[in-house]
C-alpha positions, 0 to 999 in steps of 0.5 A, a space after each residue: 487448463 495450463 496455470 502459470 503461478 508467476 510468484 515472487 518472495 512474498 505471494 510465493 509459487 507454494 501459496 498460490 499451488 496450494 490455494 489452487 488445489 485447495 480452490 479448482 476442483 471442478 476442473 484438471 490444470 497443469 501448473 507450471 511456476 516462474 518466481 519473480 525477483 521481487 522484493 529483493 530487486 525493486 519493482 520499477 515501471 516496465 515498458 508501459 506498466 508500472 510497479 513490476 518486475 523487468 522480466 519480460 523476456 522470462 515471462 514471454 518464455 513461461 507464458 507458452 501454451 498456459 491460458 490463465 496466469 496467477 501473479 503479483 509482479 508480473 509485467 503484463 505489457 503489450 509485447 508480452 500480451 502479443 507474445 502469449 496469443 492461449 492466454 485468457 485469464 490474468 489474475 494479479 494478487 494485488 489491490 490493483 493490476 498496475 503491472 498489466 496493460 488492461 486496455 491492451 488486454 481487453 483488445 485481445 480478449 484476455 480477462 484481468 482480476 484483481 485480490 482487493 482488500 488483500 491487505 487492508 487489515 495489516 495496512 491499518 495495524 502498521 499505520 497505528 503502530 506508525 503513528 504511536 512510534 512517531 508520536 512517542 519517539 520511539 524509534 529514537 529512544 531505541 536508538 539511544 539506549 539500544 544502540 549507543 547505550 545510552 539512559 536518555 531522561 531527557 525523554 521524560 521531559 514535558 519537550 520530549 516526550 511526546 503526546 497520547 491518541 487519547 483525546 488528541 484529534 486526528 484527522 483521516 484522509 480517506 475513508 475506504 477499507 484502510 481509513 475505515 479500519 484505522 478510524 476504528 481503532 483510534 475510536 478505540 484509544 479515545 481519540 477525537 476522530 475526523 473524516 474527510 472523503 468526499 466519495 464516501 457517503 453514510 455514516 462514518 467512526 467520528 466526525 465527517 468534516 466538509 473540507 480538507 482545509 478544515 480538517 487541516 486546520 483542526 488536526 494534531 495528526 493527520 493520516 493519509 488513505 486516499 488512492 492515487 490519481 490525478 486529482 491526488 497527486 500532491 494532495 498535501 503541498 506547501 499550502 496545506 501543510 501550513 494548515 496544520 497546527 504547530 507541532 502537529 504529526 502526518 503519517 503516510 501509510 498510503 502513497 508517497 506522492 500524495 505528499 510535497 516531500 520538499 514541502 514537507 522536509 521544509 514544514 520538519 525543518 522549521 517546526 510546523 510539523 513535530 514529526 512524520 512517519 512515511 512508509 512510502 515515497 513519492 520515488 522508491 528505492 528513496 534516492 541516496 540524496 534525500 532531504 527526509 534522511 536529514 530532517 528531524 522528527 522523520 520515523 522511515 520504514 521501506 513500504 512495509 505496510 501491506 507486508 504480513 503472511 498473512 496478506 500473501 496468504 489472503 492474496 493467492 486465495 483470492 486469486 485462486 478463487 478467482 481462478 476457479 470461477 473462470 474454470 465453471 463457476 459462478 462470474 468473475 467476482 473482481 474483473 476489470 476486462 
């Protein structure tokens, strides 16, 4: 069995040997390896895919002759698919195989698996760690005393300095592997926790609430975790963001175009919001004229959330895994095709 480890710098090709010989055992393999530029060089939308590395021409050559590939970045498009007619297996070290074409896939009798839950732990951590910066500005006093040296008391005052998690409300936007951890945790600081997830049934850390308008309404946080569709697309637009109190704080750890980004520089600027803190946007690399670089209040990391070792670790065991299975194990354990 030829392999092709398509990894990158984060699931590096080393991760995904070493997960291999540690997985497949029950049959020979022969790796070969192609690392994808990414994220040094941004993903972008490739062909018909999307979030993947331009490298078709690259991958077409790799491809040759290998009948199962491991990969993050790789894009599965319809010409690359054409192009590898002994491929049989795609396994994509992400919650989601976005950057493979599965429909053209399925037609050419190739599997496609996927790692879920790879990197719901560090997801939820960084969006703890983001609300608390954002709540407590501090990413801001940093730069006051760190950069320009400056002992601001001004942070002490009762204007500035900020609120707790204990008994603050705050309000989950989806309740899945990433939501059900955070509530967890906020549980854990004391904070009055509310849910709104129409999918999930069953009992949930804090309150269910009916609607989102009334989980809105009732919120000093807010913190997104819904997956991206049609019906999500900008969930949060000007409406709902004048549901929320005076003063109150979102975080978006989740998907950038979950959220209005005018309607929510325009609720930063006028006060209805005291603070936001992004992690993803609805376009990346953010555009150089962005309103959210000028608007008070914004703490901003570059899609961070889901970056651990030990979720690029986690990844290509999944994988490999999953690799194993298809070589004489048991079924497929995460196959879309």
């Amino acid at each position: 069995m030829r392999i092709l480890a398509a990894g990158d710098h984060f699931v590096l090709n080393s991760l995904i040997r070493e997960a291999l010989e540690a997985a497949v055992t029950a049959s020979p393999f022969e790796l070969t390896e192609l690392t994808l530029p990414w994220p040094l060089e941004p993903f972008t939308k490739v062909a018909e895919v999307d979030e993947a590395s331009d490298r078709q021409d690259a991958l077409i050559e790799a491809l040759r002759g290998v009948e199962v590939c491991v990969t993050q970045m790789a894009p599965f498009t319809e010409r690359v698919l054409d192009a590898s007619p002994e491929l049989r297996l795609i396994v994509v070290c992400r919650g989601g195989p976005v950057n493979v074409n599965v429909e053209a896939a399925r037609a050419r009798g190739v599997k496609v698996c996927f790692a879920p839950g790879r990197n719901a732990a560090a997801t939820a951590e960084f969006t703890v760690g983001m609300m608390l910066a954002a709540m407590r500005r501090i990413p801001e006093a940093h730069d006051s005393l760190g950069r320009r040296g400056v002992w601001d008391g001004s942070y002490f005052t009762y204007e500035r300095c900020g609120s707790e998690l204990e008994d603050t409300r705050v309000g989950l936007i989806g309740y899945g592997a990433v939501g059900s951890r955070v509530a967890r945790v906020l549980c854990a600081f004391g904070a009055e926790v509310e849910v709104y997830d129409p999918y999930v049934r069953g009992d949930v850390h804090g309150v269910r609430v009916a609607s989102l308008d009334t989980l809105l309404s009732r919120s000093r946080v807010v913190t997104l975790h819904a997956r991206l569709t049609d019906e999500t697309r900008g969930l949060l637009g000007a409406r709902e963001l004048g549901l929320l109190p005076q003063g109150s704080v979102l975080v978006n750890v989740a998907r950038g175009p979950l959220v209005d980004t005018e309607a929510l520089c325009d609720a930063l600027e006028s006060g209805r919001l005291a603070a936001a803190a992004l992690d993803t946007y609805e376009q990346e690399p953010l555009p150089a004229g962005t309103r959210l670089r000028g608007a008070p209040g914004v703490v901003m990391t570059p899609h961070l959330g889901g970056a651990s070792r030990q979720v690029a670790e986690k990844a290509a065991r999944i994988a490999a895994a999953e690799v194993a299975r298809y070589a004489g194990g048991p079924a497929l354990a995460h196959c879309l095709t």
